[in-house]
C-alpha positions as CSV (number, residue, x, y, z in Angstrom):
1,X,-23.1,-98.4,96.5
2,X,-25.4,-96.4,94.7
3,X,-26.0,-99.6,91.8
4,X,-26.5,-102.0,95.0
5,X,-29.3,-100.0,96.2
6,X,-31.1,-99.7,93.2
7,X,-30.8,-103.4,92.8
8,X,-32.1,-103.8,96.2
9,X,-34.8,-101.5,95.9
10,X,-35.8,-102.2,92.9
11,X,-39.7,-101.4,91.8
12,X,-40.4,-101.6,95.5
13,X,-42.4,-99.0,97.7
14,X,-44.3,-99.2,100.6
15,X,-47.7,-99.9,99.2
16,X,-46.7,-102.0,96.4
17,X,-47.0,-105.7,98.2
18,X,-43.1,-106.1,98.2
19,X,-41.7,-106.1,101.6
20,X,-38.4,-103.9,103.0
21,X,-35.1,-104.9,100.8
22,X,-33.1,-104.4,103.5
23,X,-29.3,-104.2,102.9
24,X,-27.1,-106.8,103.7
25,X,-23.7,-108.6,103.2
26,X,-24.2,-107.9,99.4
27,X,-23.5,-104.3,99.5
28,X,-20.3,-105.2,100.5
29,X,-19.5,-107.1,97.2
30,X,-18.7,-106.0,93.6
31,X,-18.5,-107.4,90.7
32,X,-14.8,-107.4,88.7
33,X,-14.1,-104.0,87.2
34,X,-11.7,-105.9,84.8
35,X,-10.2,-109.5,84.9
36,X,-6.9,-110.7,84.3
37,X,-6.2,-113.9,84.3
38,X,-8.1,-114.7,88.1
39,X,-7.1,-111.5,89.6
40,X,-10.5,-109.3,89.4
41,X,-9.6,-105.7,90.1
42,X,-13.2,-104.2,92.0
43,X,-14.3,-100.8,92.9
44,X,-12.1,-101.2,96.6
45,X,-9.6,-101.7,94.8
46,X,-9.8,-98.8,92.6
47,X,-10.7,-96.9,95.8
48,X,-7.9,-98.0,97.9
49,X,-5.6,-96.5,94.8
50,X,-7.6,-93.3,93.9
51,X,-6.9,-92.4,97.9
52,X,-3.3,-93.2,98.2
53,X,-2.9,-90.8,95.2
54,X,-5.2,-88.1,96.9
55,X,-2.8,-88.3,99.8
56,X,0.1,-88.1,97.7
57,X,-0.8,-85.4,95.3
58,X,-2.1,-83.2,98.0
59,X,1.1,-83.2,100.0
60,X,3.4,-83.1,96.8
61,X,1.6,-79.8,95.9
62,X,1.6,-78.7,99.6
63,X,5.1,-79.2,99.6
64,X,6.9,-80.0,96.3
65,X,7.6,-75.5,96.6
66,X,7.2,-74.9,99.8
67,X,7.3,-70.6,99.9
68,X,8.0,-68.7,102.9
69,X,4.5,-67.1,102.8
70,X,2.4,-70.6,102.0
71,X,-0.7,-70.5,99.8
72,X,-3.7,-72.4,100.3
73,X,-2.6,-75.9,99.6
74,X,0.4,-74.9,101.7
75,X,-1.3,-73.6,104.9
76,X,-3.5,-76.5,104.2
77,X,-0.8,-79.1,104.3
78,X,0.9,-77.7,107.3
79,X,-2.1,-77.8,109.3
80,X,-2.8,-81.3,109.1
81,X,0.6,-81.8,109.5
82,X,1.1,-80.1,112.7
83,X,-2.3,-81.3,114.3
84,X,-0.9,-84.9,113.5
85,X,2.5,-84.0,115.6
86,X,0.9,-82.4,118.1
87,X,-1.9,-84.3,118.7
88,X,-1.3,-87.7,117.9
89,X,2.7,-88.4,117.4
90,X,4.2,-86.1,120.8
91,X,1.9,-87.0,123.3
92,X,2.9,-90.4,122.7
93,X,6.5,-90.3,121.5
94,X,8.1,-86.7,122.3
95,X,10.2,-84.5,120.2
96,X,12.6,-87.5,119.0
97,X,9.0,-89.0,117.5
98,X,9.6,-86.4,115.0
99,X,12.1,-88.9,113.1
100,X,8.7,-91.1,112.3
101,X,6.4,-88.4,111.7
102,X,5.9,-88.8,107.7
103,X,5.0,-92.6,108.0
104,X,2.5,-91.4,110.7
105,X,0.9,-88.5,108.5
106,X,0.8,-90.9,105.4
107,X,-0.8,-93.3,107.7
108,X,-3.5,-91.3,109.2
109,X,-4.6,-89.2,106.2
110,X,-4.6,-92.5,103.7
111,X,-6.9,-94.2,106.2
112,X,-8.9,-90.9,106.5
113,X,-9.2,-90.7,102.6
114,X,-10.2,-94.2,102.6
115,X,-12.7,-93.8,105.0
116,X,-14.1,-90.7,103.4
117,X,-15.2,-92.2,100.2
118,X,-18.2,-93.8,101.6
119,X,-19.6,-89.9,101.6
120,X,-18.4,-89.0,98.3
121,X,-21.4,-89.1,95.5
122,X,-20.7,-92.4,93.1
123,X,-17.6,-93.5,95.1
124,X,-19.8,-94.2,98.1
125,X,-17.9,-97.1,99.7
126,X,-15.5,-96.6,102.6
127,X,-12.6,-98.9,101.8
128,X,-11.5,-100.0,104.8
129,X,-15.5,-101.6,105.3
130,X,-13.5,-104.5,103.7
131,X,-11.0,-106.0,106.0
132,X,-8.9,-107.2,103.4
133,X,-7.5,-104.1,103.7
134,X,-7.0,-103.5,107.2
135,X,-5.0,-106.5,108.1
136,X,-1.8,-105.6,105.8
137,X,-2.0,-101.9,107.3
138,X,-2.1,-104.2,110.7
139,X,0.5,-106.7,109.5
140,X,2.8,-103.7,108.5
141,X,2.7,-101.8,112.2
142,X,3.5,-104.6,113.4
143,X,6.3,-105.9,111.7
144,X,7.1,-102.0,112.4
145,X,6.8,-102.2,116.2
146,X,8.8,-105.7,116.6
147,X,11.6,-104.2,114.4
148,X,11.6,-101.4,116.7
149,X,11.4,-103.1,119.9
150,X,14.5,-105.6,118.9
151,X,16.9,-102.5,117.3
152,X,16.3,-100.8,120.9
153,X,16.3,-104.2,122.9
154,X,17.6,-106.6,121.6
155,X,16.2,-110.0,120.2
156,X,15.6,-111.4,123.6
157,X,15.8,-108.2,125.9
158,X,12.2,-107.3,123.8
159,X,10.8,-110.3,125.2
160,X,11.9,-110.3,128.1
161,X,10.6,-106.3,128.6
162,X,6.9,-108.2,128.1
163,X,7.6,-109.9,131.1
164,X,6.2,-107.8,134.4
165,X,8.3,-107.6,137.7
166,X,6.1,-109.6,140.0
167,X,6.8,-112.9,142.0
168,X,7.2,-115.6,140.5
169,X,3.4,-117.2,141.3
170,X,1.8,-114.2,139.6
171,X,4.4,-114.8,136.5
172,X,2.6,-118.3,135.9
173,X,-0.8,-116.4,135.1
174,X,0.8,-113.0,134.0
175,X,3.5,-114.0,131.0
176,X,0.6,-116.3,129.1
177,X,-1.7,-112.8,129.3
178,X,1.1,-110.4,128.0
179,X,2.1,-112.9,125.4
180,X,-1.7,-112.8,124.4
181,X,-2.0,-109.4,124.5
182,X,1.3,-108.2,122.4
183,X,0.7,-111.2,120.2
184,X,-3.0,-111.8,119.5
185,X,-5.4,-109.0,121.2
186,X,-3.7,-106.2,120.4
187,X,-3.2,-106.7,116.4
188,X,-7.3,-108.3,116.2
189,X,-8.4,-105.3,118.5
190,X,-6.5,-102.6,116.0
191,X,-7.8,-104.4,112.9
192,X,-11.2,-105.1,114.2
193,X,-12.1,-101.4,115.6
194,X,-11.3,-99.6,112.5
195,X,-13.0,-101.9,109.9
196,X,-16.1,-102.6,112.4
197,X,-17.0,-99.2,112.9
198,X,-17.0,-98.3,108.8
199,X,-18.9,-101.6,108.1
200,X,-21.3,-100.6,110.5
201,X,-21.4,-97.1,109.8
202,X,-22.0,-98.3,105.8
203,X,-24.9,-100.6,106.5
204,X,-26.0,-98.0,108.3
205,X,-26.3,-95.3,105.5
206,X,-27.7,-98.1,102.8
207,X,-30.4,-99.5,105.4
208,X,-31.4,-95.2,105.7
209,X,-31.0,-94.5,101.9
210,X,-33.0,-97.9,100.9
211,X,-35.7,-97.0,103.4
212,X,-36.1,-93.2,101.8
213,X,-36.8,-95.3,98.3
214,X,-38.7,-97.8,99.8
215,X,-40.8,-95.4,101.6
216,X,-41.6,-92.5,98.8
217,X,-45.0,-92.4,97.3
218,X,-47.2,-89.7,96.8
219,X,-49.5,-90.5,100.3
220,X,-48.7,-90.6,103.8
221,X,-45.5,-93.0,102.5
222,X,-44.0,-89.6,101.9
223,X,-43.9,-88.5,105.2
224,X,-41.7,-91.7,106.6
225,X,-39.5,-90.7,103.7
226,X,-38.7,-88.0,105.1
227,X,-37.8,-88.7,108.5
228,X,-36.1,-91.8,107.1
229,X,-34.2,-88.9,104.4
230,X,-33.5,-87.1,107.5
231,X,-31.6,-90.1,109.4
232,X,-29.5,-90.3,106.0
233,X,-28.2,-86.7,107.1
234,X,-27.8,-87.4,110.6
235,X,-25.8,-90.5,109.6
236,X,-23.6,-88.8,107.2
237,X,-22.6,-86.1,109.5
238,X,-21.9,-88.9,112.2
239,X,-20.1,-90.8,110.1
240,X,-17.9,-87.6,109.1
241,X,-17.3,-87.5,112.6
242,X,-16.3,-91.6,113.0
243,X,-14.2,-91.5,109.5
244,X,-11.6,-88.7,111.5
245,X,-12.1,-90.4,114.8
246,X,-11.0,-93.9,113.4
247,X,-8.1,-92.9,111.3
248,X,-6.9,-90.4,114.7
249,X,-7.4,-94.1,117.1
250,X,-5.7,-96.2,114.7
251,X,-2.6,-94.0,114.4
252,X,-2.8,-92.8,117.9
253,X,-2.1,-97.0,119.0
254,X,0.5,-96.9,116.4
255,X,2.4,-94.4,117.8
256,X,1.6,-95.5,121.5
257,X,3.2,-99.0,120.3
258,X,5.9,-97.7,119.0
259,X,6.7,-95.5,121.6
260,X,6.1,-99.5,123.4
261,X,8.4,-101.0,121.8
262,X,11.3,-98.5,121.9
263,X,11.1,-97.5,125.6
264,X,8.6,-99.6,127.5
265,X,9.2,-100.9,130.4
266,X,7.4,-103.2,133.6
């Protein structure tokens, strides 16, 4: 991010004659770290990889030893392992969740990682701002969730557990709305939350951080680059906040829809 905004600031200030670059769709694009062929590898990409090994180092050195009396990395590890159980995974599921509680841990603290590079100096992009790569992690839980829901149900007994007890007047308007929901809203509304709110909270941060540059100059310019300098804190610790809140939603739903799909019933 930090090469789009110089390119979008460029020479500009606030008394120079040039109006506001403002950020746009642009600061979501990259140009190819490497080609091969037509496959351009870009900084997501490299981001989406550099967090999936954060996740997986950190837990293999959390737990590769594990000692009776845990170190740091240990007492670390099985913190954010029991605030996933107990907060997210056994509300929804119970004790027998436990059996899926690594996929859900992997889950929530990749997406957490991913999210968390947008505050990271020279990363500075949250991954999951693109929604390439929120629809396979969507795509996934639910090829997950109908899996689950036909082992427990059976291929048409799934189905047919969409399917409210009602009569049969109310079934003419109520079986097209569940098939929409467990078919189209509920996969769009899971995707579209968790990449909306880190777009959003991106632009954000480049409109503040643009505005700082754009508003420095030795006069009273200096003074609006302050406040705007100030926003560009307030938005970081707010986005913090969002990055943990998205990543604790999306896995939350997961677990609720699995716990769906395995013992849901009208």
């Amino acid at each position: 991010m930090t090469g789009h905004l110089a390119a979008a600031a460029g020479g500009c200030h606030i008394f120079t004659g040039c109006g506001y670059p403002a950020p746009g769709l642009d600061s979501f694009d990259f140009a190819p770290l490497f080609t091969i062929g037509s496959f351009n590898f870009t900084k997501p990409m490299l981001l989406a990889i550099l967090s999936a090994l954060a996740v997986i180092v950190f837990f293999w050195a959390a737990f590769a030893k594990p000692k009776l009396i845990p170190g740091r990395t240990q007492s670390l590890g099985e913190m954010g392992l029991l605030a996933v159980r107990d907060q997210i995974l056994r509300p929804a599921l119970g004790k027998k969740g436990d059996t899926y509680l690594p996929f859900i841990i992997s889950l929530f603290f990749y997406i957490l990682v991913c999210n968390l590079m947008e505050l990271i100096p020279l990363l500075q992009f949250p991954v999951m701002a693109r929604i390439g790569f929120v629809w396979p992690l969507v795509f996934m839980m639910y090829g997950l969730y109908w899996y689950l829901g036909f082992k427990a149900k059976g291929f048409f007994g799934y189905f047919r557990s969409w399917v409210p007890a009602a009569p049969w007047p109310i079934l003419i308007i109520l079986i097209p709305v569940e098939i929409l929901k467990y078919v189209v809203v509920q996969p769009f509304t899971l995707g579209v939350r968790l990449f909306a709110n880190m777009f959003a909270g991106h632009l954000l941060l480049s409109i503040f951080m643009v505005a700082t540059w754009y508003l420095a100059s030795f006069s009273i310019g200096l003074l609006y680059a302050a406040g705007s300098l100030f926003m560009v804190f307030f938005v970081f610790l707010l986005e913090l906040l969002v990055d943990l809140l998205q990543a604790f939603i999306f896995t939350t739903l997961i677990s609720t829809y699995i716990a769906d799909s395995l013992e849901h019933q009208h």
